[in-house]
VOGU-3710 file (C-alpha; in Angstrom, 3 decimals, decimal comma):
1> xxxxxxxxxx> 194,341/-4,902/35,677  192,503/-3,496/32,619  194,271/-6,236/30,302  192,623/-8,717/32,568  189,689/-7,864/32,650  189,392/-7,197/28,833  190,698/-10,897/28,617  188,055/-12,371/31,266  185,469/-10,759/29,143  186,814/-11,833/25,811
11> xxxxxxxxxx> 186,476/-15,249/27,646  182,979/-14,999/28,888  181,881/-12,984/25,343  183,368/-16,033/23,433  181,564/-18,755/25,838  178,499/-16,717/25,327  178,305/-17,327/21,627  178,547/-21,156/21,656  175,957/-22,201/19,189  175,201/-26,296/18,117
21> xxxxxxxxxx> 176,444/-25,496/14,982  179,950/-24,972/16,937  179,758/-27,590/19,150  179,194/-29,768/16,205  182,139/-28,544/14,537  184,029/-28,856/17,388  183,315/-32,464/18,046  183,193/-32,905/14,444  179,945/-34,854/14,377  180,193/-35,924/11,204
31> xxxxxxxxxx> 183,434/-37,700/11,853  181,730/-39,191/15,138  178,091/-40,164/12,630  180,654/-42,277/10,182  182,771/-43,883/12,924  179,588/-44,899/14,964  178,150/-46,604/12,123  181,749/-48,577/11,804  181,278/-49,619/15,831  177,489/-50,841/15,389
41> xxxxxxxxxx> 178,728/-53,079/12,425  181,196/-54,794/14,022  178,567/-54,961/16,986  176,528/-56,949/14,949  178,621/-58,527/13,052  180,069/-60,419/16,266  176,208/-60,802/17,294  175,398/-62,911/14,062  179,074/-64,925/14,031  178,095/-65,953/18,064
51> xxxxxxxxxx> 174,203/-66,324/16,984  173,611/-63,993/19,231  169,875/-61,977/19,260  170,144/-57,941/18,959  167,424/-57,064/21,114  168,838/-59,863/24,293  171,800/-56,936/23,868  170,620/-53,692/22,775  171,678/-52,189/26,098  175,041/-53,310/25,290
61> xxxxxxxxxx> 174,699/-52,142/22,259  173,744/-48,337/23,295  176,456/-48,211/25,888  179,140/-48,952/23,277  177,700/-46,472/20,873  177,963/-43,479/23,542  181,189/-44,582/24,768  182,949/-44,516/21,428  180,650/-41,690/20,076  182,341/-39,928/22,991
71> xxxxxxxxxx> 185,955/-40,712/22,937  186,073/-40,617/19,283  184,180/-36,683/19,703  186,842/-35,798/22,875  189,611/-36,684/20,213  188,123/-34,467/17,658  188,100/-31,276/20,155  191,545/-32,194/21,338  192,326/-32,230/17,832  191,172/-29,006/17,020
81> xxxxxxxxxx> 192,518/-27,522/20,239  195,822/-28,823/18,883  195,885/-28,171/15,565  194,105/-24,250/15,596  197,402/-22,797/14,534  197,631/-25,079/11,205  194,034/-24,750/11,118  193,893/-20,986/10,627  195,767/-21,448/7,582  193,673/-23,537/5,327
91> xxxxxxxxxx> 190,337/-22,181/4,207  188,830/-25,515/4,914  189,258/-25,205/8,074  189,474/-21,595/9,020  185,408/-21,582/10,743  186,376/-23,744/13,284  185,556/-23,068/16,797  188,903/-22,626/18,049  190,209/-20,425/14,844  187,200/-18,445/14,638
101> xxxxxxxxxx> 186,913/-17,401/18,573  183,751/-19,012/18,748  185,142/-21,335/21,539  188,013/-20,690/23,717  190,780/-23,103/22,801  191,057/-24,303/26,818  187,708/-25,149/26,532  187,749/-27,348/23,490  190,439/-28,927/25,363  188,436/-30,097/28,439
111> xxxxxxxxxx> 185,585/-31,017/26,684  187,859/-33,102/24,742  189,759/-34,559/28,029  186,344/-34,645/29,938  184,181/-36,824/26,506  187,480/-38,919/26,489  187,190/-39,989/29,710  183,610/-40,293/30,274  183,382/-42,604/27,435  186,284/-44,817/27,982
121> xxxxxxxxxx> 184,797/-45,585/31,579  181,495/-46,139/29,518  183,347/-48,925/27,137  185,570/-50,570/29,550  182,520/-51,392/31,613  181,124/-52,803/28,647  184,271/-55,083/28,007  188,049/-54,619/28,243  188,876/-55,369/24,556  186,127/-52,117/23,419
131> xxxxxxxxxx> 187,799/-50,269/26,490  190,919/-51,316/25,343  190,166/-50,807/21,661  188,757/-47,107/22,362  192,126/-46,025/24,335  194,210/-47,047/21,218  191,874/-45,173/19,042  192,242/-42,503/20,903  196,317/-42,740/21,382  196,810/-43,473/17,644
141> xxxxxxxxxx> 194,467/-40,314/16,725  195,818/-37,881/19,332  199,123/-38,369/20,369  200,590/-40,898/17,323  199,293/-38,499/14,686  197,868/-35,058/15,830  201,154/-34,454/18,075  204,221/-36,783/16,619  203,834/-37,155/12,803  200,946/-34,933/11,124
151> xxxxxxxxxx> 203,477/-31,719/10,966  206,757/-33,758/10,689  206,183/-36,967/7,685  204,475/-37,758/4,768  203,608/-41,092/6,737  201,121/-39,342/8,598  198,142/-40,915/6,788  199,323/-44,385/7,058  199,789/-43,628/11,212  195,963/-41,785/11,168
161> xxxxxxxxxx> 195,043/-44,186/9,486  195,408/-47,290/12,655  193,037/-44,988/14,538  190,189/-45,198/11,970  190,677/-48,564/11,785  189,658/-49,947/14,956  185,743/-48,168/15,434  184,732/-51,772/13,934  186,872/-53,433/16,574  185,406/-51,533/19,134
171> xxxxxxxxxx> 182,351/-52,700/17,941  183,478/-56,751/17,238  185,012/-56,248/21,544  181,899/-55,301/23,120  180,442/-58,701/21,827  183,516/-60,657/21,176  186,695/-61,574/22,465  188,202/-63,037/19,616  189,845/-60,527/17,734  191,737/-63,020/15,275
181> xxxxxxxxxx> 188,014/-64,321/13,684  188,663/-63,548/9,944  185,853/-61,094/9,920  187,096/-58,820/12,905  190,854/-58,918/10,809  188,624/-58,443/7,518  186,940/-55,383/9,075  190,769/-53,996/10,431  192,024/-54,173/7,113  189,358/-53,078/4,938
191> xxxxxxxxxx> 189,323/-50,013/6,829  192,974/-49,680/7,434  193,451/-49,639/3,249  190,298/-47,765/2,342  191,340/-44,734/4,263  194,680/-43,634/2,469  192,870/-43,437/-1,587  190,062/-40,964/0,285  192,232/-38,604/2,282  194,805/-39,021/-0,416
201> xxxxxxxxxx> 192,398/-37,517/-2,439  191,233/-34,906/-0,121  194,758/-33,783/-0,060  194,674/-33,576/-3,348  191,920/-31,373/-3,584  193,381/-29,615/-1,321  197,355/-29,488/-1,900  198,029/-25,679/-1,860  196,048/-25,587/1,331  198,342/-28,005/3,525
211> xxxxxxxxxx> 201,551/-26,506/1,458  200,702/-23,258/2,691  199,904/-24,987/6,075  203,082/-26,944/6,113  201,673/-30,292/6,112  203,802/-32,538/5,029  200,911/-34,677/3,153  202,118/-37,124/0,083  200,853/-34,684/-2,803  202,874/-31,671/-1,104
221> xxxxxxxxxx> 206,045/-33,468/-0,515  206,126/-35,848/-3,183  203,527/-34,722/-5,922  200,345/-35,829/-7,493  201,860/-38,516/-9,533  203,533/-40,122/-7,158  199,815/-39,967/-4,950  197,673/-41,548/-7,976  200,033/-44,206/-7,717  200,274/-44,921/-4,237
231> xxxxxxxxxx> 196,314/-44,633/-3,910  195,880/-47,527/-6,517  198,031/-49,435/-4,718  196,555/-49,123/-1,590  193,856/-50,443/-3,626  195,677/-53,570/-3,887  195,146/-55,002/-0,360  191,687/-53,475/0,423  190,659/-55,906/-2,797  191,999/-58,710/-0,812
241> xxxxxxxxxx> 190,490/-57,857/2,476  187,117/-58,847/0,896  188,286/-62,475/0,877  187,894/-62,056/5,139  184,488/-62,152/4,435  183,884/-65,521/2,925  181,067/-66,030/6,416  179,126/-63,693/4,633  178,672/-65,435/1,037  179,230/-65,392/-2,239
251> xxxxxxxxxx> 176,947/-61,997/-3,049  178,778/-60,285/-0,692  182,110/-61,109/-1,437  181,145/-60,470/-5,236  179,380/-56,787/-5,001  182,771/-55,934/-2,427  185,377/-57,039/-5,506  182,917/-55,358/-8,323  183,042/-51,947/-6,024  186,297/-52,207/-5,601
261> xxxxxxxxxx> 187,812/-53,306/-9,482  185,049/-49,987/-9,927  187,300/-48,022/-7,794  190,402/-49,001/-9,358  189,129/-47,922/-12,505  188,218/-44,513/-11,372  192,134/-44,921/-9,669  193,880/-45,376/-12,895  191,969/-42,878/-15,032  194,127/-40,250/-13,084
271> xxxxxxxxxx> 196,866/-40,872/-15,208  194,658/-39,884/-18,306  193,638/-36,320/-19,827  191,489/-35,822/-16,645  192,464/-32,827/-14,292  194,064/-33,560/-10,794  191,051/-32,038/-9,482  188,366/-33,605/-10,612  189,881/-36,861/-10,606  190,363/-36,213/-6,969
281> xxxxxxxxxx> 186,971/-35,320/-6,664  185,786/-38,573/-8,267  188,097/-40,480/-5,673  186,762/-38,837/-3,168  182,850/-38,891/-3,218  183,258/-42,908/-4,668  185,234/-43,659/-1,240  182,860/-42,571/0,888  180,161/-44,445/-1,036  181,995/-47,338/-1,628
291> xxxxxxxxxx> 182,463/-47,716/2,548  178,701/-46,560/3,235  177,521/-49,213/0,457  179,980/-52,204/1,443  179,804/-51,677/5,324  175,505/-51,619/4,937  175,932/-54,957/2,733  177,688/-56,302/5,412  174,773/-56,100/7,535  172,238/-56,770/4,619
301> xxxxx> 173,279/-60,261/3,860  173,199/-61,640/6,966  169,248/-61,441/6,586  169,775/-63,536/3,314  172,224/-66,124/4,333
//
């Protein structure tokens, strides 16, 4: 009866010291601040290809933002209700909520389930294709990576990878339903190759962490070589994906393949005198400008064209 108690307690203590700073790191709002963004330009983006006015649709517009703001947050908590064991390994990740105590791991959990739900009913009454878009999101995220393939295969980027690809889409379906219009394909595939050269180099970065952790990611089971490789060649097809674009001129199709060549530049000097690390590094921070920068254009241009 004791044991109980102490556990109930432990419980209730824990609850107690839930703190913003938790609940951001539980929902991972920086993950849900960079996917948003994604959502609102393919929102627009479908609002200038239909000549469509923002402001006839900014209710629209607020309703899709919440819904996938909150299924993409209720993945994140599932995610880290999940993946606390793996988590308490890597020094990254060790002052999460649900390693740290700061949030009972059953609780992350239905927050997660409760935010996924809440905002799929939010997105579906929006449209069926963002509703639609949202639930395989969430199923690619959750179940096709957290649970089947982010322990077990060094494909596990490539499969997280379809889940931050479709935010845009999400976007593009509250608006449109025409999901084979070059720019919603354009958007699919400029994130879908942009996302394995940034977490390729986060793995990098952090290699010893995920060995230790077991994660089978590229630079663990197949080395750092073989990863500066691969990331330039993912390289490859996001350089092509600009060509999608054409609707939004020649600037913008011209800064997109400048950024890019940049990129692959950066990509090949890895195979110079320059330490894993801080080529890494360099692959890092220029991905997440490159996608801030090119995604913003996107939205830019339209003002000029």
């Amino acid at each position: 009866m004791s044991d109980m108690n102490s556990s109930i307690n432990k419980t209730i203590v824990t609850s107690e010291r839930i703190s913003w700073a938790a609940f951001s790191k539980l929902i991972k709002t920086g993950i849900i601040n960079s996917n948003v963004f994604m959502v609102f330009v393919g929102f627009y983006l479908a609002l200038y290809v239909n000549k469509l006015m923002f402001l006839d649709h900014i209710l629209t517009a607020i309703f899709t933002l919440i819904g996938a703001g909150l299924v993409i947050g209720g993945a994140c908590a599932i995610n880290n209700y999940y993946d606390r064991d793996i988590d308490s390994k890597m020094s990254r990740t060790l002052e999460r909520p649900t390693v740290n105590g700061t949030v009972h791991p059953l609780h992350a959990l239905w927050l997660g389930i409760l935010f996924t739900t809440v905002g799929l009913i939010i997105l579906f009454t929006v449209s069926t294709i963002a509703g639609v878009m949202g639930l395989l999101g969430f199923i690619f995220y959750v179940f096709a990576y957290t649970m089947l393939t982010k322990r077990r295969t060094v494909w596990n980027t490539e499969v997280g990878c379809l889940s931050g690809a479709v935010p845009p889409l999400i976007g593009w379906g509250a608006i449109s339903g025409d999901l084979t219009h070059p720019i919603a394909i354009g958007l699919f595939l400029m994130m879908l190759f942009w996302q394995p050269p940034h977490f390729y180099a986060l793995a990098t970065r952090r290699v010893e962490e995920y060995r230790a952790a077991g994660v089978p990611m590229l630079p663990v089971v197949a080395g750092i070589r073989r990863t500066k490789i691969q990331s330039f060649l993912y390289l490859i097809p996001l350089l092509a994906s600009s060509f999608f674009f054409l609707e939004l001129g020649f600037f913008f199709i011209t800064a997109t393949i400048i950024l890019t060549l940049v990129w692959m530049v950066i990509a090949l000097k890895g195979f110079g005198k320059i330490s894993d690390h801080k080529w890494a590094t360099r692959m890092f921070v220029y991905s997440i400008n490159y996608l801030m920068i090119v995604f913003s254009l996107m939205i830019i241009v339209t003002f000029f064209i």
